[in-house]
PLY file of the C-alpha trace (Angstrom):
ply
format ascii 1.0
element vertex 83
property float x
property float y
property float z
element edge 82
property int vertex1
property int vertex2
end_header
157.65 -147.55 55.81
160.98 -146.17 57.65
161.42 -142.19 56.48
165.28 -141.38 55.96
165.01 -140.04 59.58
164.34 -143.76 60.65
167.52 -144.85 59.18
170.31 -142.68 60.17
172.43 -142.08 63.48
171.05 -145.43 64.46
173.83 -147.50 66.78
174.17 -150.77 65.98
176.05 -153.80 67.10
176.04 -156.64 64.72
177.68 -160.38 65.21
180.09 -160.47 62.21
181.39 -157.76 59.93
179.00 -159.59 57.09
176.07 -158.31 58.36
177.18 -155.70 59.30
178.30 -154.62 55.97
175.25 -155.84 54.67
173.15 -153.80 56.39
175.31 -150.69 55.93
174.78 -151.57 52.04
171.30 -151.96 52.05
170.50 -148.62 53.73
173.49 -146.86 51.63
171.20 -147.71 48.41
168.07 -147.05 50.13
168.73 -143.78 50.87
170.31 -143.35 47.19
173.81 -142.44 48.56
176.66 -141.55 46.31
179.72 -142.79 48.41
180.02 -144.73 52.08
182.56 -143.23 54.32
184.03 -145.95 57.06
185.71 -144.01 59.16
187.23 -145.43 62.51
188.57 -143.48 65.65
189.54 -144.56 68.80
186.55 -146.48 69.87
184.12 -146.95 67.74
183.80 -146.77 63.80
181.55 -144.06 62.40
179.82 -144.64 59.40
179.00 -141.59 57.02
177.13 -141.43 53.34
176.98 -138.83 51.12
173.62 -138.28 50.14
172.90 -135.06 47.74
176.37 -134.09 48.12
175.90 -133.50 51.93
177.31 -135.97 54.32
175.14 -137.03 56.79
175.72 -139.86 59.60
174.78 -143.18 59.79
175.29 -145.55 62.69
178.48 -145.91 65.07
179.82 -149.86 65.05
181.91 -151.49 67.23
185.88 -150.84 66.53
186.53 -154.35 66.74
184.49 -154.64 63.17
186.61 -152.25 61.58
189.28 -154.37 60.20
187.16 -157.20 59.63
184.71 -154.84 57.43
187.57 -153.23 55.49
188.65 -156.83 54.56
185.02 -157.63 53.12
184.79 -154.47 50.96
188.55 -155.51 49.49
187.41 -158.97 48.22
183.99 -157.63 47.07
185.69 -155.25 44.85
188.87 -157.31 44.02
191.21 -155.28 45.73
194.14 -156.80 47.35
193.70 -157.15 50.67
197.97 -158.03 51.71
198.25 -153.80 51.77
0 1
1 2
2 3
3 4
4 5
5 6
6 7
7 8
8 9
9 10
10 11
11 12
12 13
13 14
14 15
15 16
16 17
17 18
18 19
19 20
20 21
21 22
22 23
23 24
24 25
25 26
26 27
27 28
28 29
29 30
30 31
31 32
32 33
33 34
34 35
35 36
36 37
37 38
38 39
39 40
40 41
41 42
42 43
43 44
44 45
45 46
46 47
47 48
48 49
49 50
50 51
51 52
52 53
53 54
54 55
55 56
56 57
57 58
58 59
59 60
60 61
61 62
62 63
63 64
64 65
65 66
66 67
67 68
68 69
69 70
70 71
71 72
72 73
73 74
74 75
75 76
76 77
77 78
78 79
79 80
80 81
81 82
């Protein structure tokens, strides 16, 4: 069984922002976290959860996900995804 160590800063590349989002999911409630922070810079998008109020890092994706991932969470939740 994977410890929470196992889990984060891990860099991943996944084929479509589906799985990657999946995946992102799945470890988010995993590791019981409280909020998942997508958060993209130049280069690469950093992924961040706030477990027991800290934040603590993820996994680094591809930029080119970014969008594509943002998308995804706006029709999971309903959002409108023209803004």
């Amino acid at each position: 069984m994977k410890d929470k160590n196992d889990q984060i800063n891990e860099m991943r590349d996944y084929p479509t922002a589906s799985t990657a989002l999946e995946s992102i999911l799945e470890k988010a409630a995993s590791l019981r976290a409280s909020d998942v922070h997508i958060d993209p810079s130049a280069k690469e998008t950093f992924v961040r959860l706030r477990i027991d109020g800290g934040i603590e890092a993820l996994e680094t994706i591809p930029k080119r996900l970014h969008d594509e991932i943002i998308a995804r969470l706006k029709i999971l939740s309903g959002a409108r995804t023209d803004i």
